[in-house]
C-alpha positions, 0 to 999 in steps of 0.5 A: 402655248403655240407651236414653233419651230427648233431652228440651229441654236448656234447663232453668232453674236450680231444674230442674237444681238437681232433677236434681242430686239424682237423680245424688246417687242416681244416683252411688251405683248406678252406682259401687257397684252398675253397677259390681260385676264390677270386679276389677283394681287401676287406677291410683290418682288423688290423694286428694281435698282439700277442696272449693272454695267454690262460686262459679257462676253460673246453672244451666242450658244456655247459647246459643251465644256466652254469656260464659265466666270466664277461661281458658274457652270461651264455652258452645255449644248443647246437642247430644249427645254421640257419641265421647269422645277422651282423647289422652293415655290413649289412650283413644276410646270412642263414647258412648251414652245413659244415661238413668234406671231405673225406681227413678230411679237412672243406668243403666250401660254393657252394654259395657265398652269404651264410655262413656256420657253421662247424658242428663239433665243438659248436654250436653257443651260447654252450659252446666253439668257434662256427665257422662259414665261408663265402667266401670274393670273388667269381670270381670277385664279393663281396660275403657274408663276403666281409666287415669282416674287417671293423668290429670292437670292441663292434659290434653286431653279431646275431646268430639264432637257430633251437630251436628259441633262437637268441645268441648275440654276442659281437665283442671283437677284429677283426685280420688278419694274414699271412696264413702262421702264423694262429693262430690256438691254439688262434681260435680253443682252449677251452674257459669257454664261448659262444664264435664265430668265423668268418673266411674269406680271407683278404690281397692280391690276388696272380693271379698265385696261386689264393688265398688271402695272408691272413686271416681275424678273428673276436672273438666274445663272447655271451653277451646276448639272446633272 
């Protein structure tokens, strides 16, 4: 994966609204281009329903001790990310940086096995929806996030943090779009919790063009910390 700087996570709405629309672009080169030495079948996700109305708050990260909706755990300060634990997949990966190439476009992970967080959006466990990538295949061969899809609703994910803190995070719903139809208002937009998204490849693999038909999307919110 690349370097990147940690910038101010503190970030106002407009500003985040901004960065929303890198990762529209972003999303694109990194399931269809990053992602091209992807090979095998994974295991498929449910087929995406219609996106919710949105109904968030204030963009931006949150201070500790900020009110949560329902359900879910008021959001921490910001504090990046280092290993993501998926009990359920069996699935521990240390996490590194993904920052922004040249043209503006999300790097990629050098390392299959490795997922990476993109370090201009939250971070996991603020305010907001903390993405974080990993590669499904990797000429042939299963990589980190090659069982994404068979997660399902009340999974567990945990995320830990450089200040010792581990965010833990709820599935709420698992999706798998056409690449030609990500959702991206519904995966990058403001939200009024902790909130974490998974992104990997899904579908089938076209040989010609080297990359999968679609993507696999995991929403998750914070339920809880330690």
């Amino acid at each position: 994966m690349s370097r990147s700087h940690h910038g101010s996570r503190g970030r106002s709405r407009g500003l985040f609204v901004a960065i929303g629309a890198v990762l529209a672009v972003a999303t694109t080169v990194l399931l269809v281009v990053g992602l091209s030495r992807q090979e095998s079948a994974p295991p498929s996700a449910a087929p995406a329903a219609p996106p919710a109305p949105p109904a968030d708050g204030g963009g931006g990260q949150a201070g500790g001790g900020e009110a949560a909706p329902g359900g879910k755990a008021a959001a921490l300060q910001a504090s990046p990310p280092q290993r993501i634990s998926i009990p359920s997949l069996q699935v521990s990966s240390s996490l590194v940086d993904l920052g922004q190439d040249k043209r503006g476009a999300m790097e990629t992970p050098t390392d299959p096995d490795k997922a990476g967080w993109y370090t201009p959006g939250p971070t996991p466990g603020a305010k907001g929806p903390a993405v974080i990538a990993g590669h499904v295949t990797w000429n042939g061969a299963k990589a980190v996030f090659f069982r994404l899809g068979e997660l399902k609703k009340g999974d567990d994910i945990e995320v830990t943090r450089q200040d010792g803190r581990t965010a833990k995070f709820t599935v709420d719903k698992i999706a798998q779009y056409p690449k030609s139809k990500f959702p991206t208002l519904e995966v990058y937009r403001n939200i009024d919790h902790a909130g974490l998204r998974l992104i990997t490849c899904g579908g089938d693999f076209d040989k010609a063009k080297h990359h999968y038909s679609d993507n696999v999307v995991v929403y998750a919110s914070m339920t809880g910390n330690a």
